[in-house]
C-alpha positions in Angstrom: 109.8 169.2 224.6 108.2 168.8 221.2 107.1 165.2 222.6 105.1 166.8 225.7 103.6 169.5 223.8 102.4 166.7 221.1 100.8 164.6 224.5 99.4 167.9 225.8 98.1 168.3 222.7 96.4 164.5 222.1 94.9 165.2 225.7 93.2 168.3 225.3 91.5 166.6 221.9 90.0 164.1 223.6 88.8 166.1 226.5 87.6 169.0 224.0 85.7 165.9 222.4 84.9 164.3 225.4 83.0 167.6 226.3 81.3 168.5 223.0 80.8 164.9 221.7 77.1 163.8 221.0 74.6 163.5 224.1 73.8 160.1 224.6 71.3 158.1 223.7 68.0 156.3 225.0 67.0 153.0 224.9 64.9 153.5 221.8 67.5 155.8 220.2 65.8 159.3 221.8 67.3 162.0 223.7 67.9 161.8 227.4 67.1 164.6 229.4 67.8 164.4 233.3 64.2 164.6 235.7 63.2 165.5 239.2 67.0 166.4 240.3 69.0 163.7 238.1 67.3 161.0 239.4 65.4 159.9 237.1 66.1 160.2 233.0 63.8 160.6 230.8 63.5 159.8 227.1 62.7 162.1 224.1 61.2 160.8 220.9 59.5 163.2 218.1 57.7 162.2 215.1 58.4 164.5 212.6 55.1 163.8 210.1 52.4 164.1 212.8 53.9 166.5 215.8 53.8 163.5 217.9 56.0 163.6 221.3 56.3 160.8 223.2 58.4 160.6 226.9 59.9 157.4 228.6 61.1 157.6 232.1 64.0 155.0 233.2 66.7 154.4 236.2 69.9 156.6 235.5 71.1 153.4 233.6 68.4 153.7 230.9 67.7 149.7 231.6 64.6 149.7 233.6 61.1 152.0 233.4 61.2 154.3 236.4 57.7 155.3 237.4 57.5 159.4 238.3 54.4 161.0 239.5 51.7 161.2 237.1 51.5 164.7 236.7 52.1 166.7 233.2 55.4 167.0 231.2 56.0 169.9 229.3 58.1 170.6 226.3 59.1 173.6 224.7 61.3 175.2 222.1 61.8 178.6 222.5 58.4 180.1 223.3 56.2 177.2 222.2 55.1 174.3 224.7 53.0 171.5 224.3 51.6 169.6 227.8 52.7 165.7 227.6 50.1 163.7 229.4 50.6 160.6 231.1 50.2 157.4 230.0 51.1 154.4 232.1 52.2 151.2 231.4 50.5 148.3 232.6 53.4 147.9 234.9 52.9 151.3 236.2 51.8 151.5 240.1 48.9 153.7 240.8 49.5 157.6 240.6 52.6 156.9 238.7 53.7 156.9 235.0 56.5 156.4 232.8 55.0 157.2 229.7 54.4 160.8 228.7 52.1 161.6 225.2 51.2 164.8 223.4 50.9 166.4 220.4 51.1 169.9 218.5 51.6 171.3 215.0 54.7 173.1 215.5 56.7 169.8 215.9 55.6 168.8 212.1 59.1 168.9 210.2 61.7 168.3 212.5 63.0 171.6 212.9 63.4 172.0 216.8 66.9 171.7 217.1 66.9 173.0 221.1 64.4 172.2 223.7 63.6 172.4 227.5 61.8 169.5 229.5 59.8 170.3 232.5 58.1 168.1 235.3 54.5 170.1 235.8 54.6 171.7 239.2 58.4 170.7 239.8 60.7 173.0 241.7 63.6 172.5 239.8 62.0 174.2 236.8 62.9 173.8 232.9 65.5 171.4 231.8 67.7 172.1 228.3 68.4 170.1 226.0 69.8 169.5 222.3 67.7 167.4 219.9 70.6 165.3 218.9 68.3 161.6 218.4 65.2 162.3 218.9 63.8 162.7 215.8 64.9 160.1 214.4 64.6 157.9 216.8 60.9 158.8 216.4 61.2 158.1 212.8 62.5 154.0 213.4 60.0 153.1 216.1 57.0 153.8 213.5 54.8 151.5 216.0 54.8 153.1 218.9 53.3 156.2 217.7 50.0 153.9 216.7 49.9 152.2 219.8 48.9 156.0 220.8 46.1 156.2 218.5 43.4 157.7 220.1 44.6 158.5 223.3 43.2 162.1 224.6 43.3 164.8 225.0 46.3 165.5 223.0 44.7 163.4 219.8 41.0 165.5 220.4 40.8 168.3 217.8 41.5 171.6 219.6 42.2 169.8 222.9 44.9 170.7 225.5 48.0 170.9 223.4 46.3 169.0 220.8 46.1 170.1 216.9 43.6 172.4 215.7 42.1 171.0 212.1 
């Protein structure tokens, strides 16, 4: 008996772990959020010294960009929200994008430790999610965030989810 209960007991570990472990990651270490009814995942990276956000869209395998409509993203934490505008790839088709950009003070430091994900204009509304990676996934992958230089209007002062001076 004490043999079963010990088995019973090993199981329910690695299910109560299998259930609680750490979200997985992105291709460039972010979080992964699930998009326009799971079929499409998308990528969150932060950058904790500038309020940078940055989205990337892949297949549900997280190997290959997967172009969504070029509409909005938005991001929030609690009652904040910042409006991620696209920014395609080269390899984008028209009226597509898999590269989402914005930025906003309240993302300085690193403190947003639960989020939601939204599709502009989608009907399945807000998704949740944990920042588990994302920040310091934004923290390695230092380049990216200047290949963004100057992109609008997140970057214009006082612009749509842009910083105020």
């Amino acid at each position: 008996m004490s043999i079963a209960a010990a088995v019973a007991l090993a199981v329910g570990m690695l299910f109560v772990q299998s259930c609680s472990g750490t979200a997985k990651a992105g291709p460039n270490g972010g979080d992964v959020v699930a998009l326009n009814d799971g079929k499409t995942s998308a990528e969150v990276l932060a950058n904790a010294d500038t309020g940078e956000v940055m989205v990337q869209t892949w297949d549900n395998d997280l190997k290959s960009a997967r172009p969504i409509e070029a509409r909005s993203l938005t991001i929030g934490a609690d009652e904040k929200q910042i409006q991620l505008d696209p920014h395609p790839l080269a390899s984008d088709p028209a009226g597509y994008c898999s590269r989402f950009y914005g930025r906003a003070e309240w993302m300085r430091g690193g403190t947003v430790r639960h989020g939601w994900l939204s599709h502009s204009g989608a009907a399945t509304g807000r998704q949740n999610f944990e920042w588990n990676h994302g920040w310091q996934a934004g923290k390695s992958h230092g380049p990216m965030w200047s290949e963004m230089q100057g992109h609008g209007p997140g970057m214009q002062r006082g612009g749509p989810g842009g910083m105020n001076p």
